[in-house]
Each structure stands twice: as C-alpha cells, then as structure tokens.
C-alpha positions as CSV (number, residue, x, y, z in Angstrom):
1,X,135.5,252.0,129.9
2,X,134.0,249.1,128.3
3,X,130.3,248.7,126.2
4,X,129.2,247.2,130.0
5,X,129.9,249.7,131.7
6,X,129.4,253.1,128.8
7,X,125.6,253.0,129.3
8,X,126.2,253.8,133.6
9,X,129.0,255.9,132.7
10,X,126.8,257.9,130.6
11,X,124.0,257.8,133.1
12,X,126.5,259.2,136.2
13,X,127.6,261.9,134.0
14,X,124.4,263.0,133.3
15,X,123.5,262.4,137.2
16,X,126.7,264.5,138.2
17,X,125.7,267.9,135.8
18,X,122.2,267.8,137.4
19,X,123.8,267.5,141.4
20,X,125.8,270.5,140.2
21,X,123.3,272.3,139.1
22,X,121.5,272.4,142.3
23,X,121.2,274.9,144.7
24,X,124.4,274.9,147.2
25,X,123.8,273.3,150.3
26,X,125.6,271.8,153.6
27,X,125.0,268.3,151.6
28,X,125.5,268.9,148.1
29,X,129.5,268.5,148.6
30,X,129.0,265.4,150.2
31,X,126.5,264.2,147.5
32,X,128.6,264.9,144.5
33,X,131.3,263.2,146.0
34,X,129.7,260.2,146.5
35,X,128.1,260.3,142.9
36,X,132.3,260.7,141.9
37,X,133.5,258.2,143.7
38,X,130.4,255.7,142.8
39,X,132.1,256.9,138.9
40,X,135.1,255.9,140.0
41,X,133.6,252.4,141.4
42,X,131.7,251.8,138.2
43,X,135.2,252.4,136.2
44,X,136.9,249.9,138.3
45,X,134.1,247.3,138.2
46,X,134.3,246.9,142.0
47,X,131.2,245.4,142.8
48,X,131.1,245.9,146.9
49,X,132.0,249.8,146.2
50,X,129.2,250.2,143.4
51,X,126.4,248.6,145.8
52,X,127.6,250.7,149.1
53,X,128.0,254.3,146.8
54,X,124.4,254.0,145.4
55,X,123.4,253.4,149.1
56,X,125.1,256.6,149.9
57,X,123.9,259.0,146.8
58,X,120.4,257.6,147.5
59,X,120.6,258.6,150.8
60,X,122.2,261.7,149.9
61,X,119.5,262.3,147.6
62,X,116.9,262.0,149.8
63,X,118.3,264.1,152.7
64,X,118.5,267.0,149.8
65,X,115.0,266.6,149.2
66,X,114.7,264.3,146.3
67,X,114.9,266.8,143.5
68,X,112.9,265.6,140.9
69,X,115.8,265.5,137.9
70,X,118.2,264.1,139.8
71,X,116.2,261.7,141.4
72,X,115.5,260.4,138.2
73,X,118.5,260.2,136.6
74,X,119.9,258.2,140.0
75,X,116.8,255.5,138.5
76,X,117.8,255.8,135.3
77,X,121.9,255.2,136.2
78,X,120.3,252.2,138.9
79,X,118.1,250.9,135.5
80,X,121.9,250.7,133.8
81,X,123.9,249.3,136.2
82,X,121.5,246.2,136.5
83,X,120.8,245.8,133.0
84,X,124.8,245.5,132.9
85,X,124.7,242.8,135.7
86,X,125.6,244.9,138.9
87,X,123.8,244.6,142.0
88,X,123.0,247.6,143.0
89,X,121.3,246.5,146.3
90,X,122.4,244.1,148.9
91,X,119.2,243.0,149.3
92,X,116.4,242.6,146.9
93,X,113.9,245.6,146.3
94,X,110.2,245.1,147.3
C-alpha cells in the first residue's frame, strides 16, 4: 500500500463490512467479489481493472437495490480513487 492508494483502501474496506452485512441474496456473492477483486485492482494499481470493477460493483449495487450505506460508501471509495488520480469511468460523468 502506498499514501495514494491508503485513502481507497480504507474506503473498500469500509465498502466490503457494509456488503457483508446485508441481507443474503442470489447477488450478494457476486457483489462482494467484485468489491474484493476491485481491492485487489486498487493494490496492484492496475488502472483498466480499477475502472471495469467499479463498473461491475456499481452495477452490482444497483441490481441489489442500492442500499443506502453501501451506496454511499461506493461514492465515497469513487471520491478517493479520483482524488488519487484514477479514472474511475471510461467516459466522463454528466
């Protein structure tokens, strides 16, 4: 870990306790293991696998309903990564 990346590392595990605290679902597998493996990207600074994991746990997260906490903790993680210099997007946000 370095200080660009300790903020978002903070911010995932923060993220990751709140996805396991929700109630179990057909998705919620799915979702933490995207939020790991966007951990994992983060770690690694791999740019391409940081941009297509947030795709995935925002999607994730919206199929589950948006719950409210971890919905914004995912802003909150998105807030860090950018303030770090990672796109988080591949396109830019309206």
């Amino acid at each position: 870990m370095s200080e660009r990346t300790a903020a978002a590392l903070a911010a995932l595990d923060q993220l990751l306790a709140a996805l396991d605290q929700l109630p179990g679902t057909g998705g919620k597998t799915t979702l933490i293991d995207d939020a790991q493996a966007l951990r994992r990207a983060v770690a690694a600074f791999h740019m391409e696998a940081i941009r297509f994991r947030m795709y995935s746990v925002d999607r994730a997260l919206e199929a589950a309903g948006n719950p409210a906490d971890a919905r914004r903790l995912f802003e909150a993680l998105r807030q860090a990564l950018e303030a770090a210099g990672f796109h988080t997007r591949s396109h830019t946000a309206p």
